[in-house]
mmCIF file of the protein (N, C-alpha, C, O) and its ligand, coordinates in Angstrom:
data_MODEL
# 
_entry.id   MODEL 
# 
loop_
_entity.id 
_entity.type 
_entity.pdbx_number_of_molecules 
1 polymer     1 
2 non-polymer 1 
# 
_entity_poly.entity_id                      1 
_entity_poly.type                           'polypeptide(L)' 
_entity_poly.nstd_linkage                   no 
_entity_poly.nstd_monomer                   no 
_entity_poly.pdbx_seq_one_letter_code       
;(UNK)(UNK)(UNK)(UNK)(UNK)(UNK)(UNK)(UNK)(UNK)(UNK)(UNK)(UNK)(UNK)(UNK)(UNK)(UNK)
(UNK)(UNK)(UNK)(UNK)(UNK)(UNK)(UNK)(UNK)(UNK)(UNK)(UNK)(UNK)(UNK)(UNK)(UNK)(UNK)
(UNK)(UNK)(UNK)(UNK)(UNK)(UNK)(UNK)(UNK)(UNK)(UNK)(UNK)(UNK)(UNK)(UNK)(UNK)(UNK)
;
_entity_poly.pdbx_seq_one_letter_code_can   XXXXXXXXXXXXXXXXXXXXXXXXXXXXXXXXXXXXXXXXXXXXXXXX 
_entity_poly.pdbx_strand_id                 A 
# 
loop_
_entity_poly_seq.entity_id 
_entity_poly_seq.num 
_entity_poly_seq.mon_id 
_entity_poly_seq.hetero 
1 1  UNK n 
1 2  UNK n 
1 3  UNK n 
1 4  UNK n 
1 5  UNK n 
1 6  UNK n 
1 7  UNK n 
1 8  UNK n 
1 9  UNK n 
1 10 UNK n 
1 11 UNK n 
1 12 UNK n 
1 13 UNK n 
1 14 UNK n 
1 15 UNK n 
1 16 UNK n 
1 17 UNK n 
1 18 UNK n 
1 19 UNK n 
1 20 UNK n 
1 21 UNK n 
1 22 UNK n 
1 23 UNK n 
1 24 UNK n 
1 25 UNK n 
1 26 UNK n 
1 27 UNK n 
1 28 UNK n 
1 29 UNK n 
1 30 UNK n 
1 31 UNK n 
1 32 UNK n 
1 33 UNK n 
1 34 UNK n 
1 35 UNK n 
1 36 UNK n 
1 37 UNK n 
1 38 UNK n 
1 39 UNK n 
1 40 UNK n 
1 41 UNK n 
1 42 UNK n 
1 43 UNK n 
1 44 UNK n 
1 45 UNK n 
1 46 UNK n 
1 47 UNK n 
1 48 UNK n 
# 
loop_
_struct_asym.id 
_struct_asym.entity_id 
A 1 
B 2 
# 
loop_
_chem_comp.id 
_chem_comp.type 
_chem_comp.mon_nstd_flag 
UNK 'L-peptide linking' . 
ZN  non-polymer         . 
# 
_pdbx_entity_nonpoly.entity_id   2 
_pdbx_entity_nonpoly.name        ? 
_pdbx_entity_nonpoly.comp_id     ZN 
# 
_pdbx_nonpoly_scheme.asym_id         B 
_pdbx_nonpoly_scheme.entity_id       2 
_pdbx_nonpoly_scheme.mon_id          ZN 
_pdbx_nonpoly_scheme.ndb_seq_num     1 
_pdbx_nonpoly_scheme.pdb_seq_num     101 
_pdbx_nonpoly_scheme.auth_seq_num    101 
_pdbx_nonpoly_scheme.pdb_mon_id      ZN 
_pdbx_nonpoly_scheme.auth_mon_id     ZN 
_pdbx_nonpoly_scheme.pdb_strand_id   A 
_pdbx_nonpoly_scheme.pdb_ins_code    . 
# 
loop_
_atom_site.group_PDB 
_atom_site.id 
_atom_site.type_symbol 
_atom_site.label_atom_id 
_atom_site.label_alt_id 
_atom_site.label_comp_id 
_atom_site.label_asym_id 
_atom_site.label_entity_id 
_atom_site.label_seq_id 
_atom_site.pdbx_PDB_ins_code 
_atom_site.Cartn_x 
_atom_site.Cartn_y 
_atom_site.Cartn_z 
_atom_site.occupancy 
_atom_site.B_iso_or_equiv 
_atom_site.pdbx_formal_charge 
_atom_site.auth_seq_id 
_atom_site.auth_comp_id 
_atom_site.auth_asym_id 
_atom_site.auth_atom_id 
_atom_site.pdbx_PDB_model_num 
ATOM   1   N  N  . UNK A 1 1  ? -1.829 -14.689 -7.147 1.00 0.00 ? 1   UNK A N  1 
ATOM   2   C  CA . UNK A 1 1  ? -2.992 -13.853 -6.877 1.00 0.00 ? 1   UNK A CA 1 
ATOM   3   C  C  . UNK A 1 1  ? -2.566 -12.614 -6.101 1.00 0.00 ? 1   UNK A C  1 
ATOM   4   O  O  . UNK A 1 1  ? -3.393 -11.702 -6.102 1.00 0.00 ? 1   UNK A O  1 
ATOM   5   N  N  . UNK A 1 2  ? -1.590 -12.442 -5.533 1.00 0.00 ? 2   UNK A N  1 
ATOM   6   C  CA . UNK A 1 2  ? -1.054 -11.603 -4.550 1.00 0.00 ? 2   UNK A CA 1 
ATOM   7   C  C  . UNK A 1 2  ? -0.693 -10.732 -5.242 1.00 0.00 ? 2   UNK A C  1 
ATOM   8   O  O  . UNK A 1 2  ? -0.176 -11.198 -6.257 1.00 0.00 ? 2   UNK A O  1 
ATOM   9   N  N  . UNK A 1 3  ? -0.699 -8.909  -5.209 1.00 0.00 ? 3   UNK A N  1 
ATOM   10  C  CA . UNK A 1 3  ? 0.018  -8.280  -5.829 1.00 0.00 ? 3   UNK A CA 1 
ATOM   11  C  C  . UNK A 1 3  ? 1.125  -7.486  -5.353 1.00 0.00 ? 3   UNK A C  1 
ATOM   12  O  O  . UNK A 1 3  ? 1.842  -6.784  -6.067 1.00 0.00 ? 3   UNK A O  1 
ATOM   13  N  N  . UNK A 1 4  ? 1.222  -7.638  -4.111 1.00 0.00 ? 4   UNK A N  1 
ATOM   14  C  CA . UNK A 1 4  ? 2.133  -7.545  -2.951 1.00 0.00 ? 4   UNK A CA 1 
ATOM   15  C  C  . UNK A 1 4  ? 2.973  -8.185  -2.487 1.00 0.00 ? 4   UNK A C  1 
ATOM   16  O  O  . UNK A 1 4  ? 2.850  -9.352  -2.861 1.00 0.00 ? 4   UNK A O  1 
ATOM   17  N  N  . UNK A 1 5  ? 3.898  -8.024  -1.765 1.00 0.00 ? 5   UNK A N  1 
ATOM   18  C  CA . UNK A 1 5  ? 4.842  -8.451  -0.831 1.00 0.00 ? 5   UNK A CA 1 
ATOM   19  C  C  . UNK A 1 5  ? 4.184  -8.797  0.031  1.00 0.00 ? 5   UNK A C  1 
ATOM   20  O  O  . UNK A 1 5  ? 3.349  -8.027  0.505  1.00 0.00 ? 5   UNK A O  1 
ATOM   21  N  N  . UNK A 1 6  ? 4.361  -10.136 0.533  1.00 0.00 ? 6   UNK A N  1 
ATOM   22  C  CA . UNK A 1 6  ? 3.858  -10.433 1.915  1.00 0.00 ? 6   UNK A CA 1 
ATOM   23  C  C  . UNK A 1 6  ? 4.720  -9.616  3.139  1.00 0.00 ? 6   UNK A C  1 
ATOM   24  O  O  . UNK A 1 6  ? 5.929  -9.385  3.157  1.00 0.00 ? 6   UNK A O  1 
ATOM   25  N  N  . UNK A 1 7  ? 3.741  -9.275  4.103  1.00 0.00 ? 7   UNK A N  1 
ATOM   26  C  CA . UNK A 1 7  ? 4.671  -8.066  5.019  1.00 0.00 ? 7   UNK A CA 1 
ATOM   27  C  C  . UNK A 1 7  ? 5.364  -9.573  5.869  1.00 0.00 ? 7   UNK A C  1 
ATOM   28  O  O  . UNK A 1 7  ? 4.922  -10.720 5.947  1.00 0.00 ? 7   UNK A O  1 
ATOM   29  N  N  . UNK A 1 8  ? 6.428  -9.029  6.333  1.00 0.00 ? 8   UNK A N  1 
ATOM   30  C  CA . UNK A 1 8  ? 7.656  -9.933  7.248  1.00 0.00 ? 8   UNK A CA 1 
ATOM   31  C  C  . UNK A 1 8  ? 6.820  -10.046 8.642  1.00 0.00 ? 8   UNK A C  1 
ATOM   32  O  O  . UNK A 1 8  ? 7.607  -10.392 9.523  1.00 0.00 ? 8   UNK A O  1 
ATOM   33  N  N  . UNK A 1 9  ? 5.872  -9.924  9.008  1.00 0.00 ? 9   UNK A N  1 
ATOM   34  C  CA . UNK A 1 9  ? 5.335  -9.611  10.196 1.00 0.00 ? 9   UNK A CA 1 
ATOM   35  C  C  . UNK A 1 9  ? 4.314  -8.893  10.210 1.00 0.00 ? 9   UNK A C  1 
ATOM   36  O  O  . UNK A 1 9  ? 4.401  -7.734  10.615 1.00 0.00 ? 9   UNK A O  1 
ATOM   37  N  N  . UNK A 1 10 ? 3.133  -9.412  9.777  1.00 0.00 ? 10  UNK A N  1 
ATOM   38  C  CA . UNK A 1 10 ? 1.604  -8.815  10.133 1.00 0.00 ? 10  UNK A CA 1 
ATOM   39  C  C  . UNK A 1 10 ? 0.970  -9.044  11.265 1.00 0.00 ? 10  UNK A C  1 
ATOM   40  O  O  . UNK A 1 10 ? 0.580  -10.176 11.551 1.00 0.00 ? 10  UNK A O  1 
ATOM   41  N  N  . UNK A 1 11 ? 0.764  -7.867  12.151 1.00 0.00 ? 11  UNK A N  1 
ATOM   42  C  CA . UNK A 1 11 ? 0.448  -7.820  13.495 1.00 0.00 ? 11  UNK A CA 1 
ATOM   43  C  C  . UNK A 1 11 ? -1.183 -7.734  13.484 1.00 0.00 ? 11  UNK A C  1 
ATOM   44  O  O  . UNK A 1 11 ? -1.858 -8.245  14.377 1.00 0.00 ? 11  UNK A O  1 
ATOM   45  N  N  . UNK A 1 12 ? -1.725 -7.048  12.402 1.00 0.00 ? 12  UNK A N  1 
ATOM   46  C  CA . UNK A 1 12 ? -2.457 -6.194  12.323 1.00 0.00 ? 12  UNK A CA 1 
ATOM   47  C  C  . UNK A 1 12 ? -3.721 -7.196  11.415 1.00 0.00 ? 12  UNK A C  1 
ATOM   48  O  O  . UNK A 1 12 ? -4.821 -7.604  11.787 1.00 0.00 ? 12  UNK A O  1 
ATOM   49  N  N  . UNK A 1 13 ? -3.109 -7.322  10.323 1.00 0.00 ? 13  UNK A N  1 
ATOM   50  C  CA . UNK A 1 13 ? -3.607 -7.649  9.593  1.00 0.00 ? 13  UNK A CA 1 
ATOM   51  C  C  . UNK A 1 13 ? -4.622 -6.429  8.552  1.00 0.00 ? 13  UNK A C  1 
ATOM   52  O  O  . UNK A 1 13 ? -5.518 -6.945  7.886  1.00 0.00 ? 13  UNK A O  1 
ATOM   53  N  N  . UNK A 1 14 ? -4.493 -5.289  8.478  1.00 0.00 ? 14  UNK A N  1 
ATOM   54  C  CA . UNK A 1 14 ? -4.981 -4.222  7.933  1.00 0.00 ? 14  UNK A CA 1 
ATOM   55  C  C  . UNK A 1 14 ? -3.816 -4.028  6.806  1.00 0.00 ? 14  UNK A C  1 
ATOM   56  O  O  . UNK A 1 14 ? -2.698 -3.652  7.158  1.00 0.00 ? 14  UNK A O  1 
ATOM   57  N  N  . UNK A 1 15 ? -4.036 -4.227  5.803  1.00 0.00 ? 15  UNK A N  1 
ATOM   58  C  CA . UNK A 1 15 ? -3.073 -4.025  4.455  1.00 0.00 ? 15  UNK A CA 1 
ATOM   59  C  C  . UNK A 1 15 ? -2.365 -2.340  4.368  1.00 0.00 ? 15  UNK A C  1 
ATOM   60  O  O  . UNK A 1 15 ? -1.267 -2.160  3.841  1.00 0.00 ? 15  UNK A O  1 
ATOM   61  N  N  . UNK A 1 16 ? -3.223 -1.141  4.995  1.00 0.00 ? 16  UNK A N  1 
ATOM   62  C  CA . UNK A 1 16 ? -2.904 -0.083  4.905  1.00 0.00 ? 16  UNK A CA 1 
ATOM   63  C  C  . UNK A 1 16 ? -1.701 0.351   5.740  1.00 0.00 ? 16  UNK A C  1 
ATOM   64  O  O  . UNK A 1 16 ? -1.030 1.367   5.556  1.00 0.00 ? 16  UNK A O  1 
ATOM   65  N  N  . UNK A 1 17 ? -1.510 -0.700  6.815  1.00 0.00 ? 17  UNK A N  1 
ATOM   66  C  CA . UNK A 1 17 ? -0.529 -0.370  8.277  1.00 0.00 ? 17  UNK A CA 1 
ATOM   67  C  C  . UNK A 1 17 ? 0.608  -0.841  7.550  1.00 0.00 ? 17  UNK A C  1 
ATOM   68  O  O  . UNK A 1 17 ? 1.683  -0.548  8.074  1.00 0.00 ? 17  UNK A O  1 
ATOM   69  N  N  . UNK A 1 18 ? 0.670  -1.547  6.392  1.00 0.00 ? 18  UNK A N  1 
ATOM   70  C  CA . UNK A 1 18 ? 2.001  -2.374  5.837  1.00 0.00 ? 18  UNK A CA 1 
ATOM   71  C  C  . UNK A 1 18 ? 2.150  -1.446  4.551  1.00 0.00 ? 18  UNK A C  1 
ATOM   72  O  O  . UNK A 1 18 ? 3.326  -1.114  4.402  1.00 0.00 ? 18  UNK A O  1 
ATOM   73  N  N  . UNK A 1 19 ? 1.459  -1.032  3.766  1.00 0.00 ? 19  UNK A N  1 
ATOM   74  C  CA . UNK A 1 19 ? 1.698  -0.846  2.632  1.00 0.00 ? 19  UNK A CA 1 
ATOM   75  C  C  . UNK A 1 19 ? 2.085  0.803   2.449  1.00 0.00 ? 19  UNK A C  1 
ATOM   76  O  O  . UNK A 1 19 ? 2.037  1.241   1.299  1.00 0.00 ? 19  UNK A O  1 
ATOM   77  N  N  . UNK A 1 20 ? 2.365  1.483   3.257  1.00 0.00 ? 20  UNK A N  1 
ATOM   78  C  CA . UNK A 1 20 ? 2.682  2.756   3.398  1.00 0.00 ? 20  UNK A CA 1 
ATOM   79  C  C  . UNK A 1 20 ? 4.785  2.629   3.857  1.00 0.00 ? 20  UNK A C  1 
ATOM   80  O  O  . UNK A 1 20 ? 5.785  3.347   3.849  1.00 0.00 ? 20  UNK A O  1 
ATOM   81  N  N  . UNK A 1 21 ? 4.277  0.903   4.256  1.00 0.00 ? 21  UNK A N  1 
ATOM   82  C  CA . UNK A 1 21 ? 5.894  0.788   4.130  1.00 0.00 ? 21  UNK A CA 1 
ATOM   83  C  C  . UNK A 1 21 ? 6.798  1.050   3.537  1.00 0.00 ? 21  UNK A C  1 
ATOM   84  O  O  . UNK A 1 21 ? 7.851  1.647   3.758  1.00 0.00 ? 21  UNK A O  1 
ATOM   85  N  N  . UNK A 1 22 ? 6.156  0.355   2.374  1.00 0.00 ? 22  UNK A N  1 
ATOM   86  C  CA . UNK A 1 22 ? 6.979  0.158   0.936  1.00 0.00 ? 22  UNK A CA 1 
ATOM   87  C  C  . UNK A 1 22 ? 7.606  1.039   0.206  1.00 0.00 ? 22  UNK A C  1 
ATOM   88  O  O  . UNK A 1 22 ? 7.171  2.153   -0.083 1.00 0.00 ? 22  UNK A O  1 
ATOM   89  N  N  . UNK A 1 23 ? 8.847  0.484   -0.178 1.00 0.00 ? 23  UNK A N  1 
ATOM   90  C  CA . UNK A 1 23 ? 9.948  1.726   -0.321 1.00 0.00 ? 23  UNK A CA 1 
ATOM   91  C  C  . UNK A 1 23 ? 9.609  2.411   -1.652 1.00 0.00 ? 23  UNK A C  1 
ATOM   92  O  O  . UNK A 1 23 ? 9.735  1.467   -2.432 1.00 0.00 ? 23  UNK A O  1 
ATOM   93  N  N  . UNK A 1 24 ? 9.260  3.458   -2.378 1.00 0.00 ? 24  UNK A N  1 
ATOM   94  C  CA . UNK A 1 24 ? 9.002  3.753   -3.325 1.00 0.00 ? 24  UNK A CA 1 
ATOM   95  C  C  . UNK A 1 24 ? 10.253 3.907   -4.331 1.00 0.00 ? 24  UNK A C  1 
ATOM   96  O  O  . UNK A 1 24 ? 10.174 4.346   -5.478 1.00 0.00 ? 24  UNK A O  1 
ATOM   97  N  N  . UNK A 1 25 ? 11.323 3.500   -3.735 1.00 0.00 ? 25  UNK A N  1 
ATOM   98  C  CA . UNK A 1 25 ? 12.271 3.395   -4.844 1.00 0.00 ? 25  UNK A CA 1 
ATOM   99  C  C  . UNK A 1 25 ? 12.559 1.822   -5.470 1.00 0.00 ? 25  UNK A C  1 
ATOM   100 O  O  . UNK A 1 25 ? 13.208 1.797   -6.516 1.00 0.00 ? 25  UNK A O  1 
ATOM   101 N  N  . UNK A 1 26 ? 12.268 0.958   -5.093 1.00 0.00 ? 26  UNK A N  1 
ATOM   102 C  CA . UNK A 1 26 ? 12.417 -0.198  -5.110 1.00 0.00 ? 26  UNK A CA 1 
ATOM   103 C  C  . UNK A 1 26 ? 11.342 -1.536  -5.123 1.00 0.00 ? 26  UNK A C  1 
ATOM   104 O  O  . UNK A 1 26 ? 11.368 -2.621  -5.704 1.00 0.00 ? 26  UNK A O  1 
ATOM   105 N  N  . UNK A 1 27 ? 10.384 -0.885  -4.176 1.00 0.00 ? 27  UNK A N  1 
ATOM   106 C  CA . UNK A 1 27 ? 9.287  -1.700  -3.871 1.00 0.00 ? 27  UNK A CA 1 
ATOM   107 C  C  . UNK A 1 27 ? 9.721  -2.814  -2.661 1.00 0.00 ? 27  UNK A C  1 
ATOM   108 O  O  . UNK A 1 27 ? 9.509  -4.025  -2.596 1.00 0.00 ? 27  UNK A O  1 
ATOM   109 N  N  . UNK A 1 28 ? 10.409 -1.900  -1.744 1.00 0.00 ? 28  UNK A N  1 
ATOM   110 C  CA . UNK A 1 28 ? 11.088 -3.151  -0.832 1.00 0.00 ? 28  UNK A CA 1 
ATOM   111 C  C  . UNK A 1 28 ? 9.641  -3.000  0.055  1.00 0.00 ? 28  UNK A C  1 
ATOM   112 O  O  . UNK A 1 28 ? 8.616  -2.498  -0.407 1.00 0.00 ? 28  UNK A O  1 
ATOM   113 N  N  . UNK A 1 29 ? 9.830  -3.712  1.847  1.00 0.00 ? 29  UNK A N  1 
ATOM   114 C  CA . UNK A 1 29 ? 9.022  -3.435  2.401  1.00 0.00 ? 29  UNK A CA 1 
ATOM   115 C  C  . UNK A 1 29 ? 9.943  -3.663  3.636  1.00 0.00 ? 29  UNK A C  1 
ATOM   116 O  O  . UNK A 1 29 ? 10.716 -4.598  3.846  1.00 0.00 ? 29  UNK A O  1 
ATOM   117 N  N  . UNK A 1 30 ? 9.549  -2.115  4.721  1.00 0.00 ? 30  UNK A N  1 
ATOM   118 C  CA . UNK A 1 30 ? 10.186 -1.667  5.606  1.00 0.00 ? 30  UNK A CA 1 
ATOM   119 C  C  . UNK A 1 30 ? 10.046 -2.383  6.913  1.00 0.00 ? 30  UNK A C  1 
ATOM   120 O  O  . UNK A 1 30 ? 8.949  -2.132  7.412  1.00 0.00 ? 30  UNK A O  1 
ATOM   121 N  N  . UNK A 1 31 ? 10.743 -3.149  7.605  1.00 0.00 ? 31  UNK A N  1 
ATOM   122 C  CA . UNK A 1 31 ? 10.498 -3.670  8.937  1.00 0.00 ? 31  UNK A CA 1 
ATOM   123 C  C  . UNK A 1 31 ? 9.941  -2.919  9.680  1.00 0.00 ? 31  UNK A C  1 
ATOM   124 O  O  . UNK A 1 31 ? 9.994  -3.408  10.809 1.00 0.00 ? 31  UNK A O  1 
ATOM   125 N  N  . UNK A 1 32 ? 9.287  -1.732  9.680  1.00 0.00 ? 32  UNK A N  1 
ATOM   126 C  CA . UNK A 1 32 ? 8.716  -0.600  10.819 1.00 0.00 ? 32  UNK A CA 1 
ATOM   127 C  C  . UNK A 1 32 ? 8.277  0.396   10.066 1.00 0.00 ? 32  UNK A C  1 
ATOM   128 O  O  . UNK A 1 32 ? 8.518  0.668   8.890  1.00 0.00 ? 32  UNK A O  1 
ATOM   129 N  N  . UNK A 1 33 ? 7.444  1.040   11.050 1.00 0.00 ? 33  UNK A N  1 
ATOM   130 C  CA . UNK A 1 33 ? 6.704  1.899   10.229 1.00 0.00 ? 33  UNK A CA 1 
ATOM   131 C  C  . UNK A 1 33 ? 7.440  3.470   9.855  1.00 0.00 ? 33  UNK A C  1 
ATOM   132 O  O  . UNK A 1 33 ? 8.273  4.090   10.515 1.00 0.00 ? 33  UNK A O  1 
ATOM   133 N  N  . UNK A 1 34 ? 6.864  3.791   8.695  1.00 0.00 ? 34  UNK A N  1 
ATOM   134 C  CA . UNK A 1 34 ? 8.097  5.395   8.119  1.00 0.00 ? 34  UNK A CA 1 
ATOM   135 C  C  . UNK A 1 34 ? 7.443  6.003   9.522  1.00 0.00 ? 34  UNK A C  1 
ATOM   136 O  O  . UNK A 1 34 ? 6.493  5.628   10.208 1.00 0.00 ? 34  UNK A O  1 
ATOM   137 N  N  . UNK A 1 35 ? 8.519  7.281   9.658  1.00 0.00 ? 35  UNK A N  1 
ATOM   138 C  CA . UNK A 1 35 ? 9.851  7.408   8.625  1.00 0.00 ? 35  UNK A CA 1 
ATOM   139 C  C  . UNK A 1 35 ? 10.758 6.351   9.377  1.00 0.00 ? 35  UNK A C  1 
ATOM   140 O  O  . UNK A 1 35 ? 10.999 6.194   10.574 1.00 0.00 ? 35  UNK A O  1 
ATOM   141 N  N  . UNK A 1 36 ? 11.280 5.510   7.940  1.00 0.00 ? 36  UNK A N  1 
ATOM   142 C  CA . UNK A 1 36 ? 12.461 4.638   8.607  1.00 0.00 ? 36  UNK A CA 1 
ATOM   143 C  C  . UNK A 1 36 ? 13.267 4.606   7.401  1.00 0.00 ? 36  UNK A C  1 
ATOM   144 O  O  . UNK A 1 36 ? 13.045 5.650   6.788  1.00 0.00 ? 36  UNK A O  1 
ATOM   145 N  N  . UNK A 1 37 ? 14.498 3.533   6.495  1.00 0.00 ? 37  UNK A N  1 
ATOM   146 C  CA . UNK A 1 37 ? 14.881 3.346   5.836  1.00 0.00 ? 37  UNK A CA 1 
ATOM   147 C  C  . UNK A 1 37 ? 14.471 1.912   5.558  1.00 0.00 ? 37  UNK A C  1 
ATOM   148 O  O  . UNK A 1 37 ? 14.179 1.166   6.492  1.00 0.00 ? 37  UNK A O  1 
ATOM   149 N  N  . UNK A 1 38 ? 14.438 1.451   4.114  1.00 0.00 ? 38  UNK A N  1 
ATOM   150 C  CA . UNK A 1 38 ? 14.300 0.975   3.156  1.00 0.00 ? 38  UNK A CA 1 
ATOM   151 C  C  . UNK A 1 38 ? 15.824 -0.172  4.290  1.00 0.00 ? 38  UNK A C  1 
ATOM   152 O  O  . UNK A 1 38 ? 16.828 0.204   4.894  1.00 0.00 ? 38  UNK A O  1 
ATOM   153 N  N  . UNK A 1 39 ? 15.332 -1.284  4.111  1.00 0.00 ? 39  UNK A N  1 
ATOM   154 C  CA . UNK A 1 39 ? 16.218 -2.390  4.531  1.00 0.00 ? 39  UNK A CA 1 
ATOM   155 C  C  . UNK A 1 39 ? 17.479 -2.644  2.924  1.00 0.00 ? 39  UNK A C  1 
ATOM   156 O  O  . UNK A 1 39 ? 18.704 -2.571  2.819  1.00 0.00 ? 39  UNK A O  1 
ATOM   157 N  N  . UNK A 1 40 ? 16.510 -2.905  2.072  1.00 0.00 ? 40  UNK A N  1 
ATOM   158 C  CA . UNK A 1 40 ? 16.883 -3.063  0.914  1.00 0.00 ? 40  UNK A CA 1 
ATOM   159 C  C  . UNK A 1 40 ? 18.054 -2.416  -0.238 1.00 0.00 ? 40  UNK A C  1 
ATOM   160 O  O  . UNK A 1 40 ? 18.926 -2.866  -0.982 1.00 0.00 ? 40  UNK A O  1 
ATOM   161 N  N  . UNK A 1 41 ? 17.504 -1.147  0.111  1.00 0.00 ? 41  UNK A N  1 
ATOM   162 C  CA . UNK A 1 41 ? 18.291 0.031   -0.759 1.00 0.00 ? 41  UNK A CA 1 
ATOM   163 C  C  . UNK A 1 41 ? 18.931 1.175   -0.057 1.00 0.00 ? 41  UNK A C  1 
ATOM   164 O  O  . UNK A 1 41 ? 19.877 1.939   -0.253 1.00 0.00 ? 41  UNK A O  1 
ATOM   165 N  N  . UNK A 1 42 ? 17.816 0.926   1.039  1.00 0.00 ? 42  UNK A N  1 
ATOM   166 C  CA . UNK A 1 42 ? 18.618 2.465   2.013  1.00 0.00 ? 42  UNK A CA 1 
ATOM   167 C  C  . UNK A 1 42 ? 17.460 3.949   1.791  1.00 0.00 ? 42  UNK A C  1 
ATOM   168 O  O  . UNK A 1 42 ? 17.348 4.960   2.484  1.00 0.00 ? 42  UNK A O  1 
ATOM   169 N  N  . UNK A 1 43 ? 16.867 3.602   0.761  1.00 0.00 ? 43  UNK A N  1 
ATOM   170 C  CA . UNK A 1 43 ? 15.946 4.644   0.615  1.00 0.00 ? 43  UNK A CA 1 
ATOM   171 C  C  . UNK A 1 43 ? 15.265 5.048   1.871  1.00 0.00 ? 43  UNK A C  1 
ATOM   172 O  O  . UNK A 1 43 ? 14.890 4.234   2.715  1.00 0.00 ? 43  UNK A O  1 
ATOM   173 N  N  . UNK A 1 44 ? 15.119 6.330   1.961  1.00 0.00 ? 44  UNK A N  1 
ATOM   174 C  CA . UNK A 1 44 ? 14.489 6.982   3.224  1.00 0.00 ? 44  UNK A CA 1 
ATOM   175 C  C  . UNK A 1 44 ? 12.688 6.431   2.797  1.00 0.00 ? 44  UNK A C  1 
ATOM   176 O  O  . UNK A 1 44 ? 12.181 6.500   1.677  1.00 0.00 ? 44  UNK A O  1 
ATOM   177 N  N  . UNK A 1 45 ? 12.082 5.956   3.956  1.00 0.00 ? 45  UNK A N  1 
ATOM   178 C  CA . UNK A 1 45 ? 10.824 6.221   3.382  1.00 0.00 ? 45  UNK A CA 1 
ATOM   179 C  C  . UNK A 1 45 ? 10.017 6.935   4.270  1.00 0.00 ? 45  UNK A C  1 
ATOM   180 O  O  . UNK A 1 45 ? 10.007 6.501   5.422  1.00 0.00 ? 45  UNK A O  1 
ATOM   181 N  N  . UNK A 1 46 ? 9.437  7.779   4.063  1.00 0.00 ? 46  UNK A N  1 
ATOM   182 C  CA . UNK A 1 46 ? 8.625  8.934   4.719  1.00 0.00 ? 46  UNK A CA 1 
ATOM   183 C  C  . UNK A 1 46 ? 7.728  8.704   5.100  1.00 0.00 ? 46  UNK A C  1 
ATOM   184 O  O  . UNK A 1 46 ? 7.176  7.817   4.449  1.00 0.00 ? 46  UNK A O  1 
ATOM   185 N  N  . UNK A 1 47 ? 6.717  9.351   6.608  1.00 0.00 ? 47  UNK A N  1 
ATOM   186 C  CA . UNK A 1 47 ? 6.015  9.080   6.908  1.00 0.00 ? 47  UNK A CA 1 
ATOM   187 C  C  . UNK A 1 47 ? 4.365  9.618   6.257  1.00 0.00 ? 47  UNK A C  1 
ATOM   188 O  O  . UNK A 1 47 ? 3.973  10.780  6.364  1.00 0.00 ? 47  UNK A O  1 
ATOM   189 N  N  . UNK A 1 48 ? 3.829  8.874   5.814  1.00 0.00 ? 48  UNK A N  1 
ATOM   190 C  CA . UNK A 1 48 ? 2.979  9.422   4.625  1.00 0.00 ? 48  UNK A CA 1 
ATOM   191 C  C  . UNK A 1 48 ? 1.646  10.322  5.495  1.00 0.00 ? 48  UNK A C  1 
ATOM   192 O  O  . UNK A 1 48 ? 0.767  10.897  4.852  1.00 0.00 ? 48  UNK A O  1 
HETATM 193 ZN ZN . ZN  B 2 .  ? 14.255 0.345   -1.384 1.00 0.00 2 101 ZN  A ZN 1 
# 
């Protein structure tokens, strides 16, 4: 049912605080909020 990644750590519980994570090259999901890098690939992900 999920169409997401479960975030590694939902503090929040607001889907929008996690999903701005997500690496757009990959679909990873970022331990912290952009701008950070992509754990996964390395992709920069920007702060939207
Ligand atoms: Zn990535």
């Amino acid at each position: 049912m999920a169409e997401h990644p479960s975030p590694p750590d939902d503090d929040g519980g607001d889907p929008a605080c996690w999903l701005r994570r997500v690496c757009p090259a990959c679909g990873g999901l970022a331990e912290e909020d952009p701008p950070t890098r992509c754990p996964r690939c390395g992709e920069r992900i920007e702060e939207a």
